[in-house]
PDB file of the backbone (N, CA, C, O) and the ligand in Angstrom, with CONECT records:
HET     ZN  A 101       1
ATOM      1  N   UNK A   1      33.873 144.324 -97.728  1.00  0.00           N
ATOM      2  CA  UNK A   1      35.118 143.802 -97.193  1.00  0.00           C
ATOM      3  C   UNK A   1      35.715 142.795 -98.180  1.00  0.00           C
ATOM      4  O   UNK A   1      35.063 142.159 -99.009  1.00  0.00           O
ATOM      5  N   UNK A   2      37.093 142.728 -97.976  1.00  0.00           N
ATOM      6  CA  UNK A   2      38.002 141.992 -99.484  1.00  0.00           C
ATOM      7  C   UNK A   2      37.989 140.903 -98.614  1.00  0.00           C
ATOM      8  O   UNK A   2      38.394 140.962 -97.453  1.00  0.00           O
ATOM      9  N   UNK A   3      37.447 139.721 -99.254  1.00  0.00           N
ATOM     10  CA  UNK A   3      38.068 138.084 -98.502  1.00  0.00           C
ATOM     11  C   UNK A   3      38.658 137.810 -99.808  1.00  0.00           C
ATOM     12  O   UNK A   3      38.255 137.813-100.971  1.00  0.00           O
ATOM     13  N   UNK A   4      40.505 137.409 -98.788  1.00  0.00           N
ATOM     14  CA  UNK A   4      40.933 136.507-100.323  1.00  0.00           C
ATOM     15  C   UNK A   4      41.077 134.571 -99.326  1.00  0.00           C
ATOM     16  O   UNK A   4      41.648 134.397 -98.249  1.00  0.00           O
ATOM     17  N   UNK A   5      40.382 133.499-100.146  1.00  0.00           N
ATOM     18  CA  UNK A   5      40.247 132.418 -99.518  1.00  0.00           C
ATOM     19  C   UNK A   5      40.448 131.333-100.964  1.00  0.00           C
ATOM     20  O   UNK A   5      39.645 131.314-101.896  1.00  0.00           O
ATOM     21  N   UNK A   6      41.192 130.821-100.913  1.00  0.00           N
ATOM     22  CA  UNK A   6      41.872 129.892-102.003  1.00  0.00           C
ATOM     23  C   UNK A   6      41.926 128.418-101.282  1.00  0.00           C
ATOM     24  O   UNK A   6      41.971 128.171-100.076  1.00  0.00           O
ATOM     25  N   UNK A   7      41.911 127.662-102.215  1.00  0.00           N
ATOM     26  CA  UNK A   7      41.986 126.314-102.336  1.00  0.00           C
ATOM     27  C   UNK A   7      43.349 125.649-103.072  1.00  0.00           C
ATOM     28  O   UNK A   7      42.999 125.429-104.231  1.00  0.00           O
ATOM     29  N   UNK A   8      44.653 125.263-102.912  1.00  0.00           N
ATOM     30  CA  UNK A   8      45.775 125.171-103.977  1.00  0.00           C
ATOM     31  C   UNK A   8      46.206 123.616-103.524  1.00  0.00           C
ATOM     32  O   UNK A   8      45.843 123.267-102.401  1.00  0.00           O
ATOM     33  N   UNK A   9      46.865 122.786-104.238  1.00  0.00           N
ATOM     34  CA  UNK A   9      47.327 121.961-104.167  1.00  0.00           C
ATOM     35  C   UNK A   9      48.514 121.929-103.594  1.00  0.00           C
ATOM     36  O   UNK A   9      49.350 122.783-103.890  1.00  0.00           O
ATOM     37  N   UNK A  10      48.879 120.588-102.352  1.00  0.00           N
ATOM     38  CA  UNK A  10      49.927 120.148-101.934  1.00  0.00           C
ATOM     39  C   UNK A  10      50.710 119.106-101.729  1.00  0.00           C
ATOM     40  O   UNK A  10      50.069 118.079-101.507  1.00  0.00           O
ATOM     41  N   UNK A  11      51.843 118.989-101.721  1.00  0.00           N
ATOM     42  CA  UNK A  11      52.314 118.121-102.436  1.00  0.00           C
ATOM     43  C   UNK A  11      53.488 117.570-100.795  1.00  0.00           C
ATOM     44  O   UNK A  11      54.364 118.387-100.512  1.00  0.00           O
ATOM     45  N   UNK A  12      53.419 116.587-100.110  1.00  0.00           N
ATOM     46  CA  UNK A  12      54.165 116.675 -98.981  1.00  0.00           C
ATOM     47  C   UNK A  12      55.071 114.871 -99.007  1.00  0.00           C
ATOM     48  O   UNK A  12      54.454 113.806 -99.014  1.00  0.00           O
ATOM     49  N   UNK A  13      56.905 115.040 -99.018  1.00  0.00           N
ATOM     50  CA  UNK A  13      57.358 113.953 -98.754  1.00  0.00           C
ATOM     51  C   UNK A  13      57.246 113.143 -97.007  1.00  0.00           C
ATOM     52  O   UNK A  13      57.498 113.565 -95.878  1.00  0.00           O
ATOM     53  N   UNK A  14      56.910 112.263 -97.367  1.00  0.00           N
ATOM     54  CA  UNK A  14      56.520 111.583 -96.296  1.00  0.00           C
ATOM     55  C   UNK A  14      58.255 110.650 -95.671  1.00  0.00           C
ATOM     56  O   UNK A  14      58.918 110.526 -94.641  1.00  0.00           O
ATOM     57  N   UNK A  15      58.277 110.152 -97.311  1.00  0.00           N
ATOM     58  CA  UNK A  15      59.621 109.310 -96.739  1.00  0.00           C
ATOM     59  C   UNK A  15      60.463 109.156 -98.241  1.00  0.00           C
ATOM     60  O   UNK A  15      59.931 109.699 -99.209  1.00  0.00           O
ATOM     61  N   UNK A  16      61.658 108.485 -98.434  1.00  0.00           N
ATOM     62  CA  UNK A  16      61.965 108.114 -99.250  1.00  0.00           C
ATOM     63  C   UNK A  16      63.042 106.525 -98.502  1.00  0.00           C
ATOM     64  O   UNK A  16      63.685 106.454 -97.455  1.00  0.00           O
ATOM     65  N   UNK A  17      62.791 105.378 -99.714  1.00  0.00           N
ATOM     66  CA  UNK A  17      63.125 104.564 -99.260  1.00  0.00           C
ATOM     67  C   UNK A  17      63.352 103.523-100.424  1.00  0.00           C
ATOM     68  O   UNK A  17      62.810 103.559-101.529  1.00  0.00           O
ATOM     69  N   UNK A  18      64.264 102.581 -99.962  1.00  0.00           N
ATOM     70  CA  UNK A  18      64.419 101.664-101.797  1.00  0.00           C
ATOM     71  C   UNK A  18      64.130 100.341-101.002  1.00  0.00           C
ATOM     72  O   UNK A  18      64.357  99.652-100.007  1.00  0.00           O
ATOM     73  N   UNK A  19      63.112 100.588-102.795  1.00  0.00           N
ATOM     74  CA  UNK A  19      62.800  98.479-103.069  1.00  0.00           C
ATOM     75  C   UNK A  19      62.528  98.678-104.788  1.00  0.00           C
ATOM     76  O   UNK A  19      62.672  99.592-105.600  1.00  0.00           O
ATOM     77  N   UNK A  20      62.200  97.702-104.806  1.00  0.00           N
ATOM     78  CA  UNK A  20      62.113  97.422-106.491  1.00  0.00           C
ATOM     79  C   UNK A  20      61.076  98.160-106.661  1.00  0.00           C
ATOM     80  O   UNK A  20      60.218  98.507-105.849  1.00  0.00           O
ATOM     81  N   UNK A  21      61.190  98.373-107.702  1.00  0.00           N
ATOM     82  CA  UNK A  21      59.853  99.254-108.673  1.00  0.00           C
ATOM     83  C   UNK A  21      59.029  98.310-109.020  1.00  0.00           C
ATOM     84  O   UNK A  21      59.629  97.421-109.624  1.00  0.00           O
ATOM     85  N   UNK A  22      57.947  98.120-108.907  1.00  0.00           N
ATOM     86  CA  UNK A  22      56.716  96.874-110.163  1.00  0.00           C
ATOM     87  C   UNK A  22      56.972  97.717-111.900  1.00  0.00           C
ATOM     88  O   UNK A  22      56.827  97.214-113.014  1.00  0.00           O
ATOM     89  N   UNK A  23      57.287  98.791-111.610  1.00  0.00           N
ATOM     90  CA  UNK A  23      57.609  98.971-112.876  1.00  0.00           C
ATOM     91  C   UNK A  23      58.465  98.716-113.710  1.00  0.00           C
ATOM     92  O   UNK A  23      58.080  97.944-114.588  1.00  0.00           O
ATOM     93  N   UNK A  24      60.260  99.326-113.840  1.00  0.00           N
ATOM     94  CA  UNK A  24      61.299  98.995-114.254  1.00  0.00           C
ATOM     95  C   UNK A  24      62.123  97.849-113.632  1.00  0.00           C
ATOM     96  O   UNK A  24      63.193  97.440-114.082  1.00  0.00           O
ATOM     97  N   UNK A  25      61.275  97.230-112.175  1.00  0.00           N
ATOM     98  CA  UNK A  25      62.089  96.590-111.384  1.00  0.00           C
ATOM     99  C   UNK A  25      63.112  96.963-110.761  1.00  0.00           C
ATOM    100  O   UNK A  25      63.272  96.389-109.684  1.00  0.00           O
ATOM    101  N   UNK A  26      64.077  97.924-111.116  1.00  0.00           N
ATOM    102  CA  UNK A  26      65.302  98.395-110.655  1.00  0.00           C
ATOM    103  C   UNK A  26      65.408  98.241-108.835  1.00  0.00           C
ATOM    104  O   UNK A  26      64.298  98.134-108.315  1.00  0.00           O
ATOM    105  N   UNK A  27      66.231  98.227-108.162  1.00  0.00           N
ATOM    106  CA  UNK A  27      65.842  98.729-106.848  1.00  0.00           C
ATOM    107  C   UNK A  27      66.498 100.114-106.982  1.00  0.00           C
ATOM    108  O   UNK A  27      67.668 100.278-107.326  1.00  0.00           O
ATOM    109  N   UNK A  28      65.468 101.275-106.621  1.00  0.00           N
ATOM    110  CA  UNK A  28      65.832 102.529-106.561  1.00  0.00           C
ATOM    111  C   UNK A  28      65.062 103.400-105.301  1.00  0.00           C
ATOM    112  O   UNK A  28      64.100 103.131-104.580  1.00  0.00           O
ATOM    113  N   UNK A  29      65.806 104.363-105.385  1.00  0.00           N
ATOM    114  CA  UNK A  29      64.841 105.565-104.417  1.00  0.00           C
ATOM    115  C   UNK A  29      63.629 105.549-104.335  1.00  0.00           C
ATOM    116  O   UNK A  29      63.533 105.998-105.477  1.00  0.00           O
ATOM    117  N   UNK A  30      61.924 105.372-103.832  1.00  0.00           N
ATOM    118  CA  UNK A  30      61.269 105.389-103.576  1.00  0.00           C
ATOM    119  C   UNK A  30      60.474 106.773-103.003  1.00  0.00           C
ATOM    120  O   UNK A  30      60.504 106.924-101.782  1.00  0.00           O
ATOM    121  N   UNK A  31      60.010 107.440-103.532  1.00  0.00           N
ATOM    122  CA  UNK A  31      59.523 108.447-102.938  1.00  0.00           C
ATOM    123  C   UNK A  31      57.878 108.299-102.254  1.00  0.00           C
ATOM    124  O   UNK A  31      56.914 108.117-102.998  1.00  0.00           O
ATOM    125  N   UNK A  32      57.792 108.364-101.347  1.00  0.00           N
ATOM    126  CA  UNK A  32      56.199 108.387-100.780  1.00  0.00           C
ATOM    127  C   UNK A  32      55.809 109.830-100.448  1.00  0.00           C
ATOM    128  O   UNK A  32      56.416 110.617 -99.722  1.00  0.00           O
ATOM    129  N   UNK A  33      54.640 110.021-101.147  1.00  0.00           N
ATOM    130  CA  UNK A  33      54.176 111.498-101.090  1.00  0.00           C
ATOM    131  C   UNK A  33      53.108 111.345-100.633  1.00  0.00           C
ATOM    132  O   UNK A  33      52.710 110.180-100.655  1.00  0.00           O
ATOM    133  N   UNK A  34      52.092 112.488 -99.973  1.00  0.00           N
ATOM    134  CA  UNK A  34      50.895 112.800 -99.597  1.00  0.00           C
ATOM    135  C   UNK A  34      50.624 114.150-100.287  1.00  0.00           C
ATOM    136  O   UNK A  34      51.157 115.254-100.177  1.00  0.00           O
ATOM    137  N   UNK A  35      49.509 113.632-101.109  1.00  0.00           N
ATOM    138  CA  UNK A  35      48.983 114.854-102.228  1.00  0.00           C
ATOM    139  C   UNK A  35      47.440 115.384-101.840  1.00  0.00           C
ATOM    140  O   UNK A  35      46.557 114.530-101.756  1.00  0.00           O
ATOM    141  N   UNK A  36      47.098 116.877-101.592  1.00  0.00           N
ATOM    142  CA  UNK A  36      46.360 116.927-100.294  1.00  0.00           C
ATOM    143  C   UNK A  36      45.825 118.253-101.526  1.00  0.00           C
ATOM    144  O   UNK A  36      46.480 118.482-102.542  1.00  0.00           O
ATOM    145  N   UNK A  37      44.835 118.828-101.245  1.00  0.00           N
ATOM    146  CA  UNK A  37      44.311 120.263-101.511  1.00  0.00           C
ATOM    147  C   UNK A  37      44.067 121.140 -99.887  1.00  0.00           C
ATOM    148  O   UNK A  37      43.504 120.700 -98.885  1.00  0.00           O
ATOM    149  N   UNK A  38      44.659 122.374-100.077  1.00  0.00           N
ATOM    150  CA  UNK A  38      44.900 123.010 -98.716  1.00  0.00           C
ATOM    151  C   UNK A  38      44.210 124.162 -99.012  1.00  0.00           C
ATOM    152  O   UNK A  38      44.380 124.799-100.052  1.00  0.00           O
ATOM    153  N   UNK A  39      42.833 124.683 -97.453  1.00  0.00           N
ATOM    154  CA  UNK A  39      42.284 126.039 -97.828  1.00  0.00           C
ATOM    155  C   UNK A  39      42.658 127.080 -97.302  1.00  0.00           C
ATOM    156  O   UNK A  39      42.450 126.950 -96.096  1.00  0.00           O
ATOM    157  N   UNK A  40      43.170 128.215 -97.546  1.00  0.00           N
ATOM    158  CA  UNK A  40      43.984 129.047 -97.429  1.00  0.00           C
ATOM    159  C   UNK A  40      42.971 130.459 -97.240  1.00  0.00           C
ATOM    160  O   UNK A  40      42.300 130.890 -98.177  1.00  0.00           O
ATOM    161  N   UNK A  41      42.987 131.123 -95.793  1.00  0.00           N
ATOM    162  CA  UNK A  41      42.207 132.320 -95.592  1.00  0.00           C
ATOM    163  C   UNK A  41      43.084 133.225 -95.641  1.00  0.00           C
ATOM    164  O   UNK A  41      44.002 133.131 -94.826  1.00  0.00           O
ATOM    165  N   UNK A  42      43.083 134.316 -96.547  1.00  0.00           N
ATOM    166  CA  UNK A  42      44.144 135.552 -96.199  1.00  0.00           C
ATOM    167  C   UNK A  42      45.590 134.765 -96.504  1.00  0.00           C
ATOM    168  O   UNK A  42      45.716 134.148 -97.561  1.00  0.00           O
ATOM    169  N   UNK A  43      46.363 134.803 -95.806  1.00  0.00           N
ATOM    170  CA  UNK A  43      47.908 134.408 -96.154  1.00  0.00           C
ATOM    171  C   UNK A  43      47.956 133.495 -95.234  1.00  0.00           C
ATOM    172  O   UNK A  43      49.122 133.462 -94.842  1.00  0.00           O
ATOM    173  N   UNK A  44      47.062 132.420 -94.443  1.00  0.00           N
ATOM    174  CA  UNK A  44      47.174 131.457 -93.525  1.00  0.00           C
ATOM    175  C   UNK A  44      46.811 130.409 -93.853  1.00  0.00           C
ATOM    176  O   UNK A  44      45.617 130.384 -94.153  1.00  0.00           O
ATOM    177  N   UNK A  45      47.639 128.954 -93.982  1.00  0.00           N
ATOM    178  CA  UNK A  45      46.776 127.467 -94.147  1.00  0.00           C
ATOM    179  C   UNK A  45      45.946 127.341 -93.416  1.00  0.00           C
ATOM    180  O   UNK A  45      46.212 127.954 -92.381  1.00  0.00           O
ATOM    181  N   UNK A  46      44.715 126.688 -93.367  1.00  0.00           N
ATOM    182  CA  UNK A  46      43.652 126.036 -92.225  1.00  0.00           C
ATOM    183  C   UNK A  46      43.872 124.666 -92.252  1.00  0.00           C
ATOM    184  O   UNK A  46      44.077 124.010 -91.231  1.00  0.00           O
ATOM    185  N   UNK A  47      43.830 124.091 -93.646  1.00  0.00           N
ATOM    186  CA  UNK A  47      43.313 122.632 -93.301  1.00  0.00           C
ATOM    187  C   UNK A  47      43.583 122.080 -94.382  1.00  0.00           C
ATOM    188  O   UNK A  47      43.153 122.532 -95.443  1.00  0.00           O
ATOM    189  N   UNK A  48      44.583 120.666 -94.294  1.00  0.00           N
ATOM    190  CA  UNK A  48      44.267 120.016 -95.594  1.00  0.00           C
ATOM    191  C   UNK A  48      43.523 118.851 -96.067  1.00  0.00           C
ATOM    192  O   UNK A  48      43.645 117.799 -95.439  1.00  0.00           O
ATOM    193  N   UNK A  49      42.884 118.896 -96.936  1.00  0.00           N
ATOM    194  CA  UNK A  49      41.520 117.939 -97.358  1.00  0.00           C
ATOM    195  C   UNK A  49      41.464 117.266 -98.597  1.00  0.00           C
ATOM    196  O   UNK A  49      41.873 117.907 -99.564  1.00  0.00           O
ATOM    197  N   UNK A  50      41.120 116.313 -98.757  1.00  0.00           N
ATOM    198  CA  UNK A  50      41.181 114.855-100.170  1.00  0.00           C
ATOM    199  C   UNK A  50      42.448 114.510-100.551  1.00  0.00           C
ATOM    200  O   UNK A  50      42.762 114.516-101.741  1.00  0.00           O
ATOM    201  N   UNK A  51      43.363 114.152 -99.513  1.00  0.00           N
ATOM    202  CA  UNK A  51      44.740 113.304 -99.151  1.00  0.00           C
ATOM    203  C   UNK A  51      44.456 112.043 -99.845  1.00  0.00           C
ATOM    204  O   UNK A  51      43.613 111.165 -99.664  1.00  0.00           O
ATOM    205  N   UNK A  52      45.797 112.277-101.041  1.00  0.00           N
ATOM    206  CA  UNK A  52      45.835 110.428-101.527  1.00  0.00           C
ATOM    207  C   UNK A  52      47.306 110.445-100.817  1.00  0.00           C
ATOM    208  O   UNK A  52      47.793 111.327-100.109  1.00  0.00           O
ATOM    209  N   UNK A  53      47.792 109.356-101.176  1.00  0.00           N
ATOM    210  CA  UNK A  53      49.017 108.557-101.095  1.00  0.00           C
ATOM    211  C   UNK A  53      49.571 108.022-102.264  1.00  0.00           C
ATOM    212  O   UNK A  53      48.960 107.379-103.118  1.00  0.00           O
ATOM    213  N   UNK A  54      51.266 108.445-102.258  1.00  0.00           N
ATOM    214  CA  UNK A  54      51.407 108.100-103.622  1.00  0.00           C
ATOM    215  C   UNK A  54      52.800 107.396-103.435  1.00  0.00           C
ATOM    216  O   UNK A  54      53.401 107.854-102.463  1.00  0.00           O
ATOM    217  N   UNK A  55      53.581 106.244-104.215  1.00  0.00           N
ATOM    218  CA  UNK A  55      54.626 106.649-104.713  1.00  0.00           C
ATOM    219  C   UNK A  55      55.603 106.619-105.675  1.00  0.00           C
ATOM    220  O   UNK A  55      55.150 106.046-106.666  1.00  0.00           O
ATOM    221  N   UNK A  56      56.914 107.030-105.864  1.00  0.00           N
ATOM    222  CA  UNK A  56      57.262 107.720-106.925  1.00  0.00           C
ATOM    223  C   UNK A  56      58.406 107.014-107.182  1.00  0.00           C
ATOM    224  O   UNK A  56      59.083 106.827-106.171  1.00  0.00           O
ATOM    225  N   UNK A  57      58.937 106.469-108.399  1.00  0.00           N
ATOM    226  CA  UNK A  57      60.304 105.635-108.338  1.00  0.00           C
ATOM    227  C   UNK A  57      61.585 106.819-108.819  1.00  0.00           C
ATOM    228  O   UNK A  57      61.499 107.317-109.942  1.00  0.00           O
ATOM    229  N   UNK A  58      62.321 107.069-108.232  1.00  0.00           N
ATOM    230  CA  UNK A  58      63.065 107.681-108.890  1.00  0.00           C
ATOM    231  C   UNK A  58      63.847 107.383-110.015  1.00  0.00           C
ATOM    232  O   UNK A  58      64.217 108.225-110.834  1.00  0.00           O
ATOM    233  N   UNK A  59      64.091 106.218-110.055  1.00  0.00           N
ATOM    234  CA  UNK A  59      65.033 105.582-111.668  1.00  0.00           C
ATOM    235  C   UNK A  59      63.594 105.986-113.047  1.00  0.00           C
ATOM    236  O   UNK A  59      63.693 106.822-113.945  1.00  0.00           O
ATOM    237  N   UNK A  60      62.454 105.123-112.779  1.00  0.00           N
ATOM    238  CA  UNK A  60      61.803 105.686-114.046  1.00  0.00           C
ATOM    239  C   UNK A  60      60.693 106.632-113.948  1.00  0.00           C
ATOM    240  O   UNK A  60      60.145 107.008-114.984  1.00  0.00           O
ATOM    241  N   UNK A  61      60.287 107.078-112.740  1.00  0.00           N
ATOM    242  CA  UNK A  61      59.216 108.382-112.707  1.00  0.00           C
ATOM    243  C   UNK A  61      58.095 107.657-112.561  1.00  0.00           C
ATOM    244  O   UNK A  61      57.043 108.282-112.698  1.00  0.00           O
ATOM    245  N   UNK A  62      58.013 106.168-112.248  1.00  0.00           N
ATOM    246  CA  UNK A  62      56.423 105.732-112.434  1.00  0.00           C
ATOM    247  C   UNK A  62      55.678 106.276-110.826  1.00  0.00           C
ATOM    248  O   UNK A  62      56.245 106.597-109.782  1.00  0.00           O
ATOM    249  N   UNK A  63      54.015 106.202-111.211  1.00  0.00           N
ATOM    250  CA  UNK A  63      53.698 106.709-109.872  1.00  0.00           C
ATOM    251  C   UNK A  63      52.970 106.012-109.839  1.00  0.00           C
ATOM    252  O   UNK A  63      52.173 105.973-110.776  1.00  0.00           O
ATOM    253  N   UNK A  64      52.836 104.973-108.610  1.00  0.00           N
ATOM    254  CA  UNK A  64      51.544 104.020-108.071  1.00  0.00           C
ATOM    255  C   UNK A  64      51.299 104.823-106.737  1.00  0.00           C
ATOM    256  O   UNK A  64      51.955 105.354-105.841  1.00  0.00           O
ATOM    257  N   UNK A  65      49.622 104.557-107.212  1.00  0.00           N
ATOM    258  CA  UNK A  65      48.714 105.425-105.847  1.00  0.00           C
ATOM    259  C   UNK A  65      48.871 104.185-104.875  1.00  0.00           C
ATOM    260  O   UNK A  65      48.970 103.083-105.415  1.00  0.00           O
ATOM    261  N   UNK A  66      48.899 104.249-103.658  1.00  0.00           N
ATOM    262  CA  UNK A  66      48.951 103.003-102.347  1.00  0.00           C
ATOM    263  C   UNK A  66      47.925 103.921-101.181  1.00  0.00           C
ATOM    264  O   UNK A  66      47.449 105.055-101.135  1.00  0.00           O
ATOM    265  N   UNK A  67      47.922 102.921-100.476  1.00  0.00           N
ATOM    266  CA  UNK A  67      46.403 103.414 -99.139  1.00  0.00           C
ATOM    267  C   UNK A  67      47.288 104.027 -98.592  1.00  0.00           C
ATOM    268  O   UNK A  67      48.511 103.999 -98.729  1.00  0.00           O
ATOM    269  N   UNK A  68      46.439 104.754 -97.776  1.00  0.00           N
ATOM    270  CA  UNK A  68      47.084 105.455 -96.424  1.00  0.00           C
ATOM    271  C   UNK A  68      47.590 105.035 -95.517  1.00  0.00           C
ATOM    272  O   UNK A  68      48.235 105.863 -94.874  1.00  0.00           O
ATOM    273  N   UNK A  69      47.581 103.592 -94.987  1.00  0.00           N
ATOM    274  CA  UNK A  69      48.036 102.904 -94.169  1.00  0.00           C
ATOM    275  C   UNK A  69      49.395 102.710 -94.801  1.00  0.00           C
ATOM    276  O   UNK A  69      50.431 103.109 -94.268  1.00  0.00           O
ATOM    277  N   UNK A  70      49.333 101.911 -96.274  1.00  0.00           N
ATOM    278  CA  UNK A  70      50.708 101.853 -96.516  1.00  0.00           C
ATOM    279  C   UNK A  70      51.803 103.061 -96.517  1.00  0.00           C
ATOM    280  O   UNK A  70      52.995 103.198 -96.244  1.00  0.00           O
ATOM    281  N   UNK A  71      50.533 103.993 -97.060  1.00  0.00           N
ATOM    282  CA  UNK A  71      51.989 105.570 -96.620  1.00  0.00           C
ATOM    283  C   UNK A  71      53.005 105.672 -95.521  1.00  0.00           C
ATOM    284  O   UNK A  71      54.208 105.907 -95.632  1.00  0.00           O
ATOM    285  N   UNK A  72      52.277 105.446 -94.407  1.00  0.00           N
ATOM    286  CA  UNK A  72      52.535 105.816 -93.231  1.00  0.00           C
ATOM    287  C   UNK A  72      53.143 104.398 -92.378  1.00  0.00           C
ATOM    288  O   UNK A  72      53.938 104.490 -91.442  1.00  0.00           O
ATOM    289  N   UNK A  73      52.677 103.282 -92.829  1.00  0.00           N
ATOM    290  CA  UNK A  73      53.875 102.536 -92.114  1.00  0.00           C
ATOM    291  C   UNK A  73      55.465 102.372 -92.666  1.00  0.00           C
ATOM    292  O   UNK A  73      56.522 102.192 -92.061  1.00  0.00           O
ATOM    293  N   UNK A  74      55.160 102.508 -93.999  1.00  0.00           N
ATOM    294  CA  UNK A  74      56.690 103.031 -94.423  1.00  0.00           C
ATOM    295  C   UNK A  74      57.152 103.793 -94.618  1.00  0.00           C
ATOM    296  O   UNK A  74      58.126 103.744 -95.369  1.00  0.00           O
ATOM    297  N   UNK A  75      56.559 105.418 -93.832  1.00  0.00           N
ATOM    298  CA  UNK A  75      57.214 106.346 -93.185  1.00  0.00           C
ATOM    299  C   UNK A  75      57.188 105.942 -91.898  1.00  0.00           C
ATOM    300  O   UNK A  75      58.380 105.747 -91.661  1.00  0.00           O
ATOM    301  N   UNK A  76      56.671 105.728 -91.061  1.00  0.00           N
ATOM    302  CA  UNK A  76      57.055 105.063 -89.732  1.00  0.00           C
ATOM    303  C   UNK A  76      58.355 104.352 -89.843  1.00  0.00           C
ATOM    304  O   UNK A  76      59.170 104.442 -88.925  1.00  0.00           O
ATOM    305  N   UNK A  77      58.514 103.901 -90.531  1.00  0.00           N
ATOM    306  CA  UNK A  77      59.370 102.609 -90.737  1.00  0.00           C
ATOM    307  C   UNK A  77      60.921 103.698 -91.408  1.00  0.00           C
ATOM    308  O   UNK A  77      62.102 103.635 -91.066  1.00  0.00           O
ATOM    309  N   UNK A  78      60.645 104.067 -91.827  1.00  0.00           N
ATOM    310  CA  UNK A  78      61.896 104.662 -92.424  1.00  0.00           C
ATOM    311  C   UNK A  78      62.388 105.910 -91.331  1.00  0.00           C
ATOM    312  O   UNK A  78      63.568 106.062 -91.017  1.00  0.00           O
ATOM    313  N   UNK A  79      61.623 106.497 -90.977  1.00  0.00           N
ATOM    314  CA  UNK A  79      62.323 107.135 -89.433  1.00  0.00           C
ATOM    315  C   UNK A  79      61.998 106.575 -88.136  1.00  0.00           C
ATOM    316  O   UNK A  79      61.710 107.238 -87.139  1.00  0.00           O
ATOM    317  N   UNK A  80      62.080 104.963 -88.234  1.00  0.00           N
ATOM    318  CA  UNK A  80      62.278 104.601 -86.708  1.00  0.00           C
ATOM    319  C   UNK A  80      64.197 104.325 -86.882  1.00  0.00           C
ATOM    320  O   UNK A  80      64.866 104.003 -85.900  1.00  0.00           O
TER     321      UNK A  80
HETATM  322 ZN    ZN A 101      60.906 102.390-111.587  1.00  0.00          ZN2+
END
């Protein structure tokens, strides 16, 4: 019997939101991502597993990793 079962990377916006960068300083777009590996049976997601938190400045591209808590209260925060 053919099993096709893959492992691929994912990449999910959580929020976008502006404050200064620690990098360029600018205040710009803010992207918060959740970067996840997803296992895939046949043509179906199951589950996604080893979730960081990231985010992304849009003026200079820098990417600081942040906890999971911070992900998610400033996606909370940006769609309340
Ligand atoms: Zn920046």
């Amino acid at each position: 019997m053919f099993l096709f079962i893959g492992v691929f990377p994912r990449e999910r916006e959580l929020a976008v939101v502006r404050f200064h960068c620690d990098h360029c300083h600018e205040e710009a777009a803010q992207h918060v991502i959740e970067l996840g590996s997803r296992l895939w049976l046949f043509f179906l997601p199951l589950f996604t597993f080893s979730r960081t938190y990231a985010v992304t400045c849009e003026h200079c591209g820098w990417v600081t990793a942040v906890s999971r808590e911070f992900a998610r209260r400033v996606a909370d925060r940006a769609h309340a």
